[in-house]
C-alpha positions in Angstrom: 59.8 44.0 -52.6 56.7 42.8 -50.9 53.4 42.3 -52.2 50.2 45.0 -51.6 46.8 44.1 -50.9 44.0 46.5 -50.9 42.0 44.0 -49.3 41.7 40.6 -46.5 43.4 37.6 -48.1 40.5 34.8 -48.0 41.9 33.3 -45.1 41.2 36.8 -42.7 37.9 37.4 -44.0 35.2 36.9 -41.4 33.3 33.4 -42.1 29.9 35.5 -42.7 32.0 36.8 -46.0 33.1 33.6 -47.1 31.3 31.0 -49.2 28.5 28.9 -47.3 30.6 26.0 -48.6 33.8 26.9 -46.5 31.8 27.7 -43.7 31.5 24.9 -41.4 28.1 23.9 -41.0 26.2 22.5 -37.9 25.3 19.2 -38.8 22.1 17.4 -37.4 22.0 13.8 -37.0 18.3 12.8 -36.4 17.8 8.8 -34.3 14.9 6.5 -36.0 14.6 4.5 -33.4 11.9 2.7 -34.1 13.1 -0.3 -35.3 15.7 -0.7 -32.7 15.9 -4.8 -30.7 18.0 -4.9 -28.0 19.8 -8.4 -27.7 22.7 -9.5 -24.8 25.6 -11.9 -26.5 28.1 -13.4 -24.3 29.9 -15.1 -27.3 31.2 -13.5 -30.8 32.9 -14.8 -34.2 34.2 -12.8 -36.5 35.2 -13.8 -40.3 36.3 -11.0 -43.5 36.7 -10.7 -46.6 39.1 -8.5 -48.3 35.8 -5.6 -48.7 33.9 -6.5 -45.3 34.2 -7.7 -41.9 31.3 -10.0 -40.4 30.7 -9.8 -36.9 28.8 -13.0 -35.3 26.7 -12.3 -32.0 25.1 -14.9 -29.7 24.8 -17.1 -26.6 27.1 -19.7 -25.6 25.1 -22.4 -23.7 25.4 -25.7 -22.3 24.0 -29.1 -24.1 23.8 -32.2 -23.7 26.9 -34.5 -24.0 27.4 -36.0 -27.4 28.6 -39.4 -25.2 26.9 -40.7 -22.5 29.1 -39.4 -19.3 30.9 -36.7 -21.2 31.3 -33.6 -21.0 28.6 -31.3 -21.8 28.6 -29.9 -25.5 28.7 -26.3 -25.8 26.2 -24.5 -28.6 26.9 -21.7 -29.7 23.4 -20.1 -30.8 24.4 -16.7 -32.9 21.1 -14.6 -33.3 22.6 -11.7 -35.0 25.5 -10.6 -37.7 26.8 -7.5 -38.6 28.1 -6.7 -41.7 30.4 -3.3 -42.5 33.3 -2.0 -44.3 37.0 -1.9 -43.0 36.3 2.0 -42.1 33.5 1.4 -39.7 35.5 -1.5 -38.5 38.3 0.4 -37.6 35.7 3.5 -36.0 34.0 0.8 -34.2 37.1 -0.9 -32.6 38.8 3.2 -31.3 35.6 3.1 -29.8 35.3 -0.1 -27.7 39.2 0.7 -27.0 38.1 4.0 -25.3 34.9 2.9 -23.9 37.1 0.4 -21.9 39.7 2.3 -21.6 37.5 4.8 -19.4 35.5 1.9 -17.9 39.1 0.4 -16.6 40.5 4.0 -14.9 37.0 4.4 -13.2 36.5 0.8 -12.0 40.0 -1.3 -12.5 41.4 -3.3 -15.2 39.2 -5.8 -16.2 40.7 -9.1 -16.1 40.1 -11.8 -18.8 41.6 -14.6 -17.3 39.0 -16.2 -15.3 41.8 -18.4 -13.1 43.0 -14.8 -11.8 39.4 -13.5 -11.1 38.7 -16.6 -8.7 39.0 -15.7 -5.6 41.0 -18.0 -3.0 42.9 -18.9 -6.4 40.9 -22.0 -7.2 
Protein backbone atom coordinates (compact mmCIF):
# COMPACT_ATOMS: atom_id res chain seq x y z
CA UNK A 1 0.00 0.00 0.00
CA UNK A 2 1.74 3.19 -0.72
CA UNK A 3 1.85 6.22 1.24
CA UNK A 4 -0.49 9.69 0.42
CA UNK A 5 0.62 13.03 0.55
CA UNK A 6 -1.66 15.96 0.35
CA UNK A 7 1.26 18.07 -0.06
CA UNK A 8 5.39 18.56 -1.50
CA UNK A 9 7.73 16.47 0.59
CA UNK A 10 10.41 19.10 1.87
CA UNK A 11 12.71 18.10 -0.64
CA UNK A 12 10.22 19.40 -3.84
CA UNK A 13 9.24 22.47 -2.19
CA UNK A 14 10.55 25.57 -3.98
CA UNK A 15 13.72 27.12 -1.91
CA UNK A 16 11.53 30.47 -1.49
CA UNK A 17 9.19 27.90 0.84
CA UNK A 18 11.93 26.49 2.65
CA UNK A 19 13.70 27.79 5.74
CA UNK A 20 16.32 30.70 5.17
CA UNK A 21 18.65 28.25 6.92
CA UNK A 22 18.40 25.45 4.09
CA UNK A 23 18.61 27.88 1.60
CA UNK A 24 21.99 28.40 0.33
CA UNK A 25 23.11 31.79 0.85
CA UNK A 26 25.48 34.01 -1.26
CA UNK A 27 28.33 34.58 0.75
CA UNK A 28 30.51 37.84 0.57
CA UNK A 29 33.97 37.80 1.30
CA UNK A 30 35.18 41.40 1.76
CA UNK A 31 39.64 41.98 1.15
CA UNK A 32 41.33 44.48 3.90
CA UNK A 33 44.08 45.01 2.17
CA UNK A 34 45.54 47.44 3.85
CA UNK A 35 48.00 45.88 5.64
CA UNK A 36 49.23 43.72 2.95
CA UNK A 37 53.73 43.58 2.37
CA UNK A 38 54.66 41.98 -0.52
CA UNK A 39 58.05 40.01 -0.06
CA UNK A 40 59.94 37.56 -2.92
CA UNK A 41 61.68 34.24 -1.03
CA UNK A 42 63.74 32.06 -3.14
CA UNK A 43 64.42 29.69 -0.10
CA UNK A 44 61.77 27.95 2.53
CA UNK A 45 61.93 25.64 5.76
CA UNK A 46 59.27 24.07 7.09
CA UNK A 47 58.95 22.43 10.75
CA UNK A 48 55.28 21.01 12.68
CA UNK A 49 54.00 20.18 15.39
CA UNK A 50 51.32 17.63 15.92
CA UNK A 51 48.55 21.00 15.92
CA UNK A 52 50.46 23.46 13.33
CA UNK A 53 52.73 23.60 10.53
CA UNK A 54 55.36 26.49 10.32
CA UNK A 55 56.33 27.72 7.12
CA UNK A 56 59.86 29.65 6.96
CA UNK A 57 60.32 32.21 3.97
CA UNK A 58 63.46 34.00 2.91
CA UNK A 59 66.53 34.70 0.80
CA UNK A 60 69.31 32.43 0.31
CA UNK A 61 72.50 34.50 -0.38
CA UNK A 62 76.13 34.22 -0.62
CA UNK A 63 78.75 35.14 2.29
CA UNK A 64 81.80 35.20 2.93
CA UNK A 65 83.90 31.90 3.43
CA UNK A 66 84.23 30.79 6.96
CA UNK A 67 88.15 29.73 5.79
CA UNK A 68 90.23 31.73 3.92
CA UNK A 69 89.99 30.20 0.15
CA UNK A 70 86.82 28.24 0.84
CA UNK A 71 83.97 28.08 -0.39
CA UNK A 72 81.56 30.79 0.05
CA UNK A 73 79.02 30.27 3.09
CA UNK A 74 75.53 30.37 2.25
CA UNK A 75 72.92 32.53 4.76
CA UNK A 76 69.91 31.77 4.75
CA UNK A 77 68.08 35.16 5.83
CA UNK A 78 64.23 34.12 6.67
CA UNK A 79 62.17 37.46 6.88
CA UNK A 80 58.78 35.86 7.36
CA UNK A 81 56.89 32.60 9.00
CA UNK A 82 53.61 31.44 8.66
CA UNK A 83 51.91 29.73 11.08
CA UNK A 84 48.40 27.45 10.39
CA UNK A 85 46.57 24.46 11.12
CA UNK A 86 46.81 21.02 9.28
CA UNK A 87 43.45 22.09 7.30
CA UNK A 88 44.83 25.25 5.77
CA UNK A 89 47.90 23.20 5.16
CA UNK A 90 46.31 20.73 3.26
CA UNK A 91 43.98 23.77 1.31
CA UNK A 92 47.08 25.53 0.68
CA UNK A 93 49.22 22.66 -0.78
CA UNK A 94 45.71 21.42 -3.53
CA UNK A 95 46.33 24.82 -4.38
CA UNK A 96 50.04 25.25 -5.28
CA UNK A 97 49.40 21.64 -6.92
CA UNK A 98 46.83 23.19 -9.32
CA UNK A 99 48.39 26.50 -9.76
CA UNK A 100 51.38 24.42 -11.20
CA UNK A 101 49.62 22.10 -12.56
CA UNK A 102 48.00 24.78 -14.90
CA UNK A 103 51.27 26.73 -15.14
CA UNK A 104 52.99 23.34 -16.49
CA UNK A 105 50.10 22.47 -19.41
CA UNK A 106 50.39 26.18 -20.55
CA UNK A 107 54.16 26.64 -20.43
CA UNK A 108 55.92 23.03 -19.94
CA UNK A 109 56.93 21.06 -17.10
CA UNK A 110 59.02 22.91 -14.90
CA UNK A 111 62.19 21.22 -14.25
CA UNK A 112 63.87 21.22 -10.82
CA UNK A 113 66.96 19.76 -11.59
CA UNK A 114 69.21 22.58 -12.52
CA UNK A 115 71.91 20.05 -14.32
CA UNK A 116 68.96 19.27 -16.87
CA UNK A 117 67.93 22.99 -17.35
CA UNK A 118 71.67 23.87 -18.48
CA UNK A 119 71.83 24.11 -21.69
CA UNK A 120 74.76 22.47 -23.78
CA UNK A 121 74.54 20.02 -20.66
CA UNK A 122 77.23 21.61 -18.61
Amino acid sequence: MAARSDGPTPSEKPAADQPSEARPQELVVRLDERNLRTTYANAFRTNATAEEVMLDFGLNMLGAPSKPGGQPDIIFQITERIVMNYFQAKRLALTLGKIIRDHEEAFGELELDVAKRRKGGA
